[in-house]
C-alpha positions as CSV (number, residue, x, y, z in Angstrom):
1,X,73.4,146.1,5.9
2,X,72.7,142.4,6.1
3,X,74.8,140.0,7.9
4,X,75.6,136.5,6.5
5,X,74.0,133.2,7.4
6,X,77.5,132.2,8.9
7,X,78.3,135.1,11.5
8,X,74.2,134.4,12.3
9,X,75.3,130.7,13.0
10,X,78.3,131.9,15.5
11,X,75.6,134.2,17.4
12,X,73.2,130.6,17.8
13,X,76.3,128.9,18.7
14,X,77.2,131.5,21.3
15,X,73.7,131.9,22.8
16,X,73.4,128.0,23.3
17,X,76.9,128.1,25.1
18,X,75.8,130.6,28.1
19,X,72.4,129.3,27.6
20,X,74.3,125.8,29.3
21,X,76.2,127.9,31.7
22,X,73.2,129.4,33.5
23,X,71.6,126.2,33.5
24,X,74.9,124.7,35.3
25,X,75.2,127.4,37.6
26,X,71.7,127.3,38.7
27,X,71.8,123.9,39.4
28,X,74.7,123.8,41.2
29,X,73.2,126.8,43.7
30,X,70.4,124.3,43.8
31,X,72.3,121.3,45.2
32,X,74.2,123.8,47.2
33,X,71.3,124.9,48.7
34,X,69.4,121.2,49.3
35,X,72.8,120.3,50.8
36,X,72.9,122.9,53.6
37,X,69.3,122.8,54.3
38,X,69.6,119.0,54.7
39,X,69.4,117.9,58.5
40,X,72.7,116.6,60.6
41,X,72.8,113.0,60.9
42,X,72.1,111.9,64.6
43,X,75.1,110.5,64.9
44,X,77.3,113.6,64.3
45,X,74.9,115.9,66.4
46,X,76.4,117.6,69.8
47,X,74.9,115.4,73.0
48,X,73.6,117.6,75.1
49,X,75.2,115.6,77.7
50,X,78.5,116.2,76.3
51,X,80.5,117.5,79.6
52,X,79.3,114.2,81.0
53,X,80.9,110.9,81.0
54,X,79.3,107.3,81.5
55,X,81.1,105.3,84.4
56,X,82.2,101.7,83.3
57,X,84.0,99.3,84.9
58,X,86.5,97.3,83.8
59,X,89.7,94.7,85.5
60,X,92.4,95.6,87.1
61,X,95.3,93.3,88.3
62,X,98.0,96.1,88.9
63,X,100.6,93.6,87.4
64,X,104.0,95.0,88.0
65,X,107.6,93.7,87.6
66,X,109.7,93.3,90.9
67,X,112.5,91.9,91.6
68,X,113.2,88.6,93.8
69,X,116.0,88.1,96.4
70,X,116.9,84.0,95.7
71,X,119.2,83.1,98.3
72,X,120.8,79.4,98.1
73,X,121.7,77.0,100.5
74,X,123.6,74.1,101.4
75,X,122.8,71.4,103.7
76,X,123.0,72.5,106.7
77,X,121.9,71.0,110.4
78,X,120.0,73.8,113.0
79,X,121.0,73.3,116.2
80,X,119.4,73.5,119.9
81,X,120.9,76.2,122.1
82,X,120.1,74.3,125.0
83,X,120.1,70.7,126.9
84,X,116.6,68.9,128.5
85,X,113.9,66.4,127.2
86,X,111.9,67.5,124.2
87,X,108.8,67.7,125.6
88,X,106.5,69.1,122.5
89,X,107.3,68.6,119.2
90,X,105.7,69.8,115.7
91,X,106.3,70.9,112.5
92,X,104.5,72.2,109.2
93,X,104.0,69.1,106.8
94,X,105.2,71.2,104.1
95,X,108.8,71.5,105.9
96,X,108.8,75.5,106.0
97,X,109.8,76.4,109.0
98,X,109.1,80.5,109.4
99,X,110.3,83.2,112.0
100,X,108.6,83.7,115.3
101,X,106.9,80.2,114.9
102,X,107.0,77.6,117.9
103,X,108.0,73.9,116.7
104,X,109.2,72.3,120.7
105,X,109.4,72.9,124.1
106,X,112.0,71.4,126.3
107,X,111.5,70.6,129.8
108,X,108.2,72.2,129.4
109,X,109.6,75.9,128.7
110,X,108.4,76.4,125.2
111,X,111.6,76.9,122.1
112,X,110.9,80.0,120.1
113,X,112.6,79.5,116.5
114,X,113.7,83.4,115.4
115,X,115.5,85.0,112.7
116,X,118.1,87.7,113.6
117,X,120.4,88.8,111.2
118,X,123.3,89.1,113.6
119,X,123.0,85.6,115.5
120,X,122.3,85.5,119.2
121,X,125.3,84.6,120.5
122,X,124.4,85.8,124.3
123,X,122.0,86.4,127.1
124,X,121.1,89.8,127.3
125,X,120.0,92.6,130.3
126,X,119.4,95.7,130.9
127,X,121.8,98.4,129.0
128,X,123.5,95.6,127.0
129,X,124.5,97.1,123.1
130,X,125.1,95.9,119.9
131,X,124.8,94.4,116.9
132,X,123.0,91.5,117.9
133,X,120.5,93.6,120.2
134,X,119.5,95.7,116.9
135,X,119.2,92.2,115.1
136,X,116.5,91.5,118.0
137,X,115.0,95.1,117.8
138,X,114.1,94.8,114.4
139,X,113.1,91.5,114.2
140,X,110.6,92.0,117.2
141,X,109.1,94.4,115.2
142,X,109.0,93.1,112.3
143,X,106.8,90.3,113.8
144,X,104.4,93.1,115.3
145,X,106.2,93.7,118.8
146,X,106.6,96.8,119.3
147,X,110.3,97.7,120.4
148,X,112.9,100.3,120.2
149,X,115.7,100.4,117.5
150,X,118.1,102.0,119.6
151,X,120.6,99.1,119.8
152,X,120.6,99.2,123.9
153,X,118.4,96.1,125.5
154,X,115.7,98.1,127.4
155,X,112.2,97.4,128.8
156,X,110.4,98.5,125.5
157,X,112.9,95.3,123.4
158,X,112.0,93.3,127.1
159,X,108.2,93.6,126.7
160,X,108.3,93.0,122.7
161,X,110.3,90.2,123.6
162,X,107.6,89.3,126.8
163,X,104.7,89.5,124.8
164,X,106.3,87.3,121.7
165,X,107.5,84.5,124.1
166,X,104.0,84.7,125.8
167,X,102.2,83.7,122.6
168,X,103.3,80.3,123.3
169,X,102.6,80.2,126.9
170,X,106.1,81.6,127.8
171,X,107.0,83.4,130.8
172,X,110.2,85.6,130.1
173,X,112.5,86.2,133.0
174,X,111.8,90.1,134.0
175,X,114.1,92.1,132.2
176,X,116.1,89.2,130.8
177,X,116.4,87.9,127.2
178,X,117.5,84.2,127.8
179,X,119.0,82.9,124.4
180,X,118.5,79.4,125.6
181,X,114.8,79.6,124.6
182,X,115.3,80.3,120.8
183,X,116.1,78.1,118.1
184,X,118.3,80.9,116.0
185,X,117.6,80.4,112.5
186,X,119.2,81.9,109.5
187,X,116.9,83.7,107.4
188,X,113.3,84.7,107.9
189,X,111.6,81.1,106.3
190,X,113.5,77.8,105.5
191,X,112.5,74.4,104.0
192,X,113.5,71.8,106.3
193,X,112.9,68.1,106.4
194,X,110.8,68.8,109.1
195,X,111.6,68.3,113.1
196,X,114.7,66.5,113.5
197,X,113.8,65.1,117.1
198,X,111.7,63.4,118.3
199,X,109.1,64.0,121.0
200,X,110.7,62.5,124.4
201,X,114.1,62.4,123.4
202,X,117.0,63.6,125.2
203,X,119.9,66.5,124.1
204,X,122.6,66.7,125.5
205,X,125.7,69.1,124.7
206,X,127.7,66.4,123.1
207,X,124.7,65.2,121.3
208,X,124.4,65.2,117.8
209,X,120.4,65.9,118.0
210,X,119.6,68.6,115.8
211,X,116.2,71.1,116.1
212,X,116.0,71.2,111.8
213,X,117.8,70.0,108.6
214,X,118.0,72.1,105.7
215,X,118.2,70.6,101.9
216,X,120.6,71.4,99.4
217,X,118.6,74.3,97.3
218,X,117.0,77.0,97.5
219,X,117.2,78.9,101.1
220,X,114.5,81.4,101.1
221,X,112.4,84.0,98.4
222,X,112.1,87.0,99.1
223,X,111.0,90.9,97.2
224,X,113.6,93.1,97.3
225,X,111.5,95.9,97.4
226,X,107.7,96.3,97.3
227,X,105.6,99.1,95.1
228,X,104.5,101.7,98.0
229,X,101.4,102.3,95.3
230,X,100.5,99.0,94.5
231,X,96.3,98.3,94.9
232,X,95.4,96.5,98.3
233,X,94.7,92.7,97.6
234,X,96.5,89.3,98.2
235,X,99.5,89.3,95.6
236,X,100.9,86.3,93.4
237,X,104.4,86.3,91.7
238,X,104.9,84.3,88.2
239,X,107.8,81.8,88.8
240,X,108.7,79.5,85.7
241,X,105.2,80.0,84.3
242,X,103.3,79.2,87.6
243,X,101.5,81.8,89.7
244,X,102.6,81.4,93.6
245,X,101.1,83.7,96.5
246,X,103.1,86.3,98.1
247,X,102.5,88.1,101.7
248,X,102.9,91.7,102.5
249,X,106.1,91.6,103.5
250,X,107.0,90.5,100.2
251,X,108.3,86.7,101.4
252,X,107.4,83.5,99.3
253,X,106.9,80.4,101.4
254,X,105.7,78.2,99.2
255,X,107.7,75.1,98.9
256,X,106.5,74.3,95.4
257,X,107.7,77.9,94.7
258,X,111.3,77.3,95.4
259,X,111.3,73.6,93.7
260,X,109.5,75.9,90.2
261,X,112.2,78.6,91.0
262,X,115.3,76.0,91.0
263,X,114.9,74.8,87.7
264,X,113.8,77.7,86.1
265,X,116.1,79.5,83.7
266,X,115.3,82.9,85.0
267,X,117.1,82.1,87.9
268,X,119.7,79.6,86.6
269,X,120.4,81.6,84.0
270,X,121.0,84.6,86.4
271,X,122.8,83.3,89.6
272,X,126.6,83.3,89.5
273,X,129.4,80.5,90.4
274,X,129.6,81.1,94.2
275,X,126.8,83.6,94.5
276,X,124.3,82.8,97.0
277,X,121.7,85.5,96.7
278,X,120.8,86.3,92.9
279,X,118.3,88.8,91.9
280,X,115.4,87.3,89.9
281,X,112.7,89.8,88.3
282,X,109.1,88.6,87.6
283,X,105.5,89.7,86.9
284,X,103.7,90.5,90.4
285,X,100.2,91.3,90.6
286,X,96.6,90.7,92.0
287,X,95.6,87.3,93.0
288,X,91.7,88.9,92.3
289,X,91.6,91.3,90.1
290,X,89.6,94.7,91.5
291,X,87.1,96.5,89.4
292,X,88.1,99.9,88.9
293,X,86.8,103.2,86.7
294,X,89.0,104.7,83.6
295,X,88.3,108.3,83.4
296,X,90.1,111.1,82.2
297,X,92.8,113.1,84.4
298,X,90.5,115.9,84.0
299,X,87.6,114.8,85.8
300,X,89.6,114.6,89.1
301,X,89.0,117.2,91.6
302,X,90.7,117.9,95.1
303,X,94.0,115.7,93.9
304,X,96.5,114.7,96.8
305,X,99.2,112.2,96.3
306,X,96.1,109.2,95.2
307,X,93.2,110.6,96.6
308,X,90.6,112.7,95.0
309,X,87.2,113.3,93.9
310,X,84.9,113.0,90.8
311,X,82.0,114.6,90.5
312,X,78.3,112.6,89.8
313,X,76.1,114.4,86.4
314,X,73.9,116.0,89.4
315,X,76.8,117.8,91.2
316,X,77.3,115.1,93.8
317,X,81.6,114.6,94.8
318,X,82.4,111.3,95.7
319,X,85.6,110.1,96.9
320,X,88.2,108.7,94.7
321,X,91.3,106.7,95.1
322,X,93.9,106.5,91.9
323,X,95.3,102.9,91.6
324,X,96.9,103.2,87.9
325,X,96.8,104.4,84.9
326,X,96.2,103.1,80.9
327,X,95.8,104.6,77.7
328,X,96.2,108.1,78.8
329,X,93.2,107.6,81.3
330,X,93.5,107.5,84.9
331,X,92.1,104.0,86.5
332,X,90.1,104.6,90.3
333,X,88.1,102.8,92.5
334,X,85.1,104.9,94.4
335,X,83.9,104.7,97.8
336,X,80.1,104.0,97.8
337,X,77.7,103.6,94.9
338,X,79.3,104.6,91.5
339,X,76.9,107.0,89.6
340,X,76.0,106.9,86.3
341,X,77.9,109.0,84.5
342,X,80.1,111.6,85.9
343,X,81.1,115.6,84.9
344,X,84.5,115.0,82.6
345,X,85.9,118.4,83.7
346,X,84.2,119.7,86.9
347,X,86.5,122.7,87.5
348,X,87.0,123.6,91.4
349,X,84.6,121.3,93.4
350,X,84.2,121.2,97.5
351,X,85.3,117.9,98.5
352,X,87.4,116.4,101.6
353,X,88.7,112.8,100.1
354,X,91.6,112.7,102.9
């Protein structure tokens, strides 16, 4: 039997059809197999460095927020506590007149200006109490005197007292506090309009010859509270726009400071009719920024409370101290020379960082 010349055309038709397939599907195992023979770029290739990390440094200026204590003042005089011929007289040219500072000497005993906050009203002895002794106690050591807090005058708030009143050539009465020889002040710093008296003149106790004037403003600047993890350095506050150095105790003495903080709305804005201490926040941070390491939380070893260790590329531990954080990475500073890289998870390492 013979087939026609159309079911002989559907057979060529056909055949061409796979023909194509095969051709596709050989080609495509083709690129298939160029493309997994083909070598990894470079870039995507695993380091064979990879549990190590290069050390970089970058700034830090461990800027925080805090929050000021403004308190205001009126005019107000500061008077002696005792009678005699000013015999030594000096003041700061900037007015600021600070606690434990020595300004005059009267009859040649030198005047001790001192903070309290409970104002000495009396001499003290041996076994006196109260409030006004504490006041002493902690001002003493505030000023680095070493004295009890115990609210009872003994020899420890004597000697404090001694060895303050010494610094200006003083002898102390033994066992004696002598109110006589302070000029009681009432906060830690004040601007003044410098000394009052002159050298040589006279006070007597129906005199009207004062030791200080205070302006109309602001009385003194103070941090309510300072970071107990903030990076070791000299510290500036930002007052109306204007950076102004604060000490470790967390007082501002600058008298440009309290002219910038009187105008400024942050504190206008803030203080109440009648209030005289207002609470002022602002940005507080490094004077010099530090250079400092960001590496991951990981690569810390021997962690306790900010102290640690990394771990050098060759197994060396070096001590670490944690200062901040950013970015999920943990920001340190090193003791000795910074390797080149370090291990990025070291696992349990020997190290003593405390």
């Amino acid at each position: 039997m013979f087939s026609s010349p159309a079911f002989h055309g559907k057979i060529h038709g056909a055949g061409f059809i796979a023909l194509c397939m095969v051709a596709c599907l050989c080609s495509g195992a083709g690129l298939a197999i160029g493309l997994t023979q083909s070598k990894t770029p470079s870039s995507l290739r695993p380091s064979s460095d990879s549990g190590n990390l290069p050390l970089q440094t970058e700034q830090f200026d461990d800027a925080r927020t805090i929050s000021l204590n403004v308190t205001a003042s009126h005019a107000q005089n500061i008077a002696f506590d005792r009678t005699g011929q000013v015999t030594y007289a000096s003041c700061p040219d900037n007015g600021v007149i600070v606690s434990g500072s020595h300004e005059y000497d009267m009859d040649g005993a030198p005047l001790v200006t001192l903070y309290t906050q409970t104002p000495l009203y009396r001499d003290l002895s041996y076994g006196d109490k109260g409030t006004d002794v504490k006041a002493l106690q902690a001002e003493l050591t505030r000023l680095g005197y070493s004295s009890s807090q115990s609210g009872t005058f003994d020899w420890s708030t004597w000697n404090a007292w001694k060895q303050l009143y010494a610094t200006y050539g003083g002898i102390a009465q033994n066992g004696t506090f002598d109110k006589t020889l302070v000029i009681w002040i009432p906060a830690e710093s004040l601007i003044t309009t410098g000394c009052a008296t002159e050298l040589g003149s006279s006070v007597s106790d129906d005199d009207s010859a004062v030791a200080f004037t205070t302006a109309e403003g602001i009385q003194s600047i103070k941090a309510a509270n300072l970071p107990t993890d903030r990076a070791t350095g000299e510290r500036t506050v930002e007052i109306n726009s204007q950076t102004y150095s604060i000490g470790d105790d967390g007082t501002v003495n600058d008298p440009q400071a309290f002219t910038a903080m009187s105008s400024w709305e942050g504190y206008t804005g803030n203080r109440k009719d009648g209030e005289q201490v207002t609470d002022v926040s602002v940005s507080y941070r490094l004077k010099q920024p530090i250079d400092v390491y960001s590496i991951p939380a990981e690569a810390l070893v021997n962690l306790n409370k900010s102290d640690g260790c990394i771990v050098s590329a060759s197994g060396t531990a070096l001590k670490a101290h944690v200062v901040g954080s950013s970015l999920g990475r943990t920001l340190v500073t090193l003791e000795g020379k910074a390797p080149g890289s370090i291990q990025t998870n070291p696992g349990k390492s020997t190290c003593n960082a405390h």
